[in-house]
C-alpha positions as CSV (number, residue, x, y, z in Angstrom):
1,X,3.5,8.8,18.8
2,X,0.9,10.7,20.4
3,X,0.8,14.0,18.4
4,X,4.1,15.6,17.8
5,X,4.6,15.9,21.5
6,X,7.6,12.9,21.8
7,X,7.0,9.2,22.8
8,X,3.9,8.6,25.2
9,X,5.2,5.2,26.6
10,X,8.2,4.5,28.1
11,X,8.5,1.7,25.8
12,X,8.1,3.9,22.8
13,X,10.9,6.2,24.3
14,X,13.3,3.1,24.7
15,X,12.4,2.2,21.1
16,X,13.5,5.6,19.9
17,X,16.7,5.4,21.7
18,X,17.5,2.6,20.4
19,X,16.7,3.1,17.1
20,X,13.8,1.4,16.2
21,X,11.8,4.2,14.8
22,X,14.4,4.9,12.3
23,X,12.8,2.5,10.3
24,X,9.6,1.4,11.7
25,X,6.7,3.6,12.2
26,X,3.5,2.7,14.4
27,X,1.1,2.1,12.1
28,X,2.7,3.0,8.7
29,X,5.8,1.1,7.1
30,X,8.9,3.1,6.6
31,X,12.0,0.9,5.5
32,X,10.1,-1.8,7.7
33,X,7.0,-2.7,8.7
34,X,5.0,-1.0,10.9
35,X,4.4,-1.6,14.9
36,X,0.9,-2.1,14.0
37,X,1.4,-4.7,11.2
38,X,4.0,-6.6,13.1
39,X,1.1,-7.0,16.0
40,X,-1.6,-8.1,13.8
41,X,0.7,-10.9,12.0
42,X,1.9,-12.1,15.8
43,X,-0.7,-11.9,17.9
44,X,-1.9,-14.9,17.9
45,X,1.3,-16.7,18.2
46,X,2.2,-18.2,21.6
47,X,6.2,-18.0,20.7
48,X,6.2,-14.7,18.8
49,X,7.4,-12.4,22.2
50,X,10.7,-14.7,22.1
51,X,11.0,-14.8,18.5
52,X,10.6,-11.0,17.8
53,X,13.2,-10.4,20.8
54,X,15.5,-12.7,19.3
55,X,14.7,-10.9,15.6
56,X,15.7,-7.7,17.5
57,X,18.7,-8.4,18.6
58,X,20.0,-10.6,15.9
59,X,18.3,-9.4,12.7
60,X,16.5,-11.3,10.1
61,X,16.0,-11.0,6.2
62,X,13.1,-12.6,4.3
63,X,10.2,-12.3,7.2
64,X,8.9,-8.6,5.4
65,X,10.1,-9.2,1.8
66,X,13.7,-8.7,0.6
67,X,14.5,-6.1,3.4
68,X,16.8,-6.6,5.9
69,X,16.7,-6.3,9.4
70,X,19.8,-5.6,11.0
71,X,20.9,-6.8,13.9
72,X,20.9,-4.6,17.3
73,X,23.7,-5.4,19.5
74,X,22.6,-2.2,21.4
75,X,19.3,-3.6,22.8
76,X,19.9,-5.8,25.8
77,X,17.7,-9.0,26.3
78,X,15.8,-7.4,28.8
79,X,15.1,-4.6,26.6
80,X,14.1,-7.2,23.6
81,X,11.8,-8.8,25.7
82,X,10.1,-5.7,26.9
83,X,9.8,-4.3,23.2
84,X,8.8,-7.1,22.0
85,X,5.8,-7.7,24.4
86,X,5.0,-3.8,23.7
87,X,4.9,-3.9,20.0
88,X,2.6,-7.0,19.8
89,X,0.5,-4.7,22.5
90,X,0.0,-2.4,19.6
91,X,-3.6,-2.4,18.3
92,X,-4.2,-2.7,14.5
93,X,-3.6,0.2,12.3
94,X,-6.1,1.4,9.7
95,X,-6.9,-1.5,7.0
């Protein structure tokens, strides 16, 4: 989030409709990991935009630790695609 002014993407926007930010920040972890860790693990991974959309809208456990990902029946493929493509777009967050 740019400032406290709201979303500054489009993409961020759909992610906070959909509840993503509930427990993801951008750079920092909340109940999961951040936007900006998620990038820096995948980024280099030709198959990670199709995994992480399929993670999105089917969950996961074990991938972050012990924490579960629930799955998000809300989020359309289309929309996993595109926020999938937009978190691994993130740049990496303080060390």
């Amino acid at each position: 989030m740019a400032g406290c002014g709201g979303p500054s993407t489009p993409l961020q926007a759909l992610g906070e409709q959909r509840g993503c930010m509930r427990c993801h920040g951008m750079v920092r972890k909340f109940v999961g990991p951040g936007f900006a860790e998620i990038a820096a693990r995948y980024r280099t991974d030709a198959a990670a935009p199709e995994r992480l959309a399929g993670k999105i809208r089917a969950g996961s456990v074990g991938t972050w630790g012990a924490v579960i990902m629930p799955r998000q029946p809300q989020v359309s493929e289309a929309e996993a695609q595109a926020l999938a493509a937009w978190i691994l777009s993130q740049p990496a967050g303080p060390p």
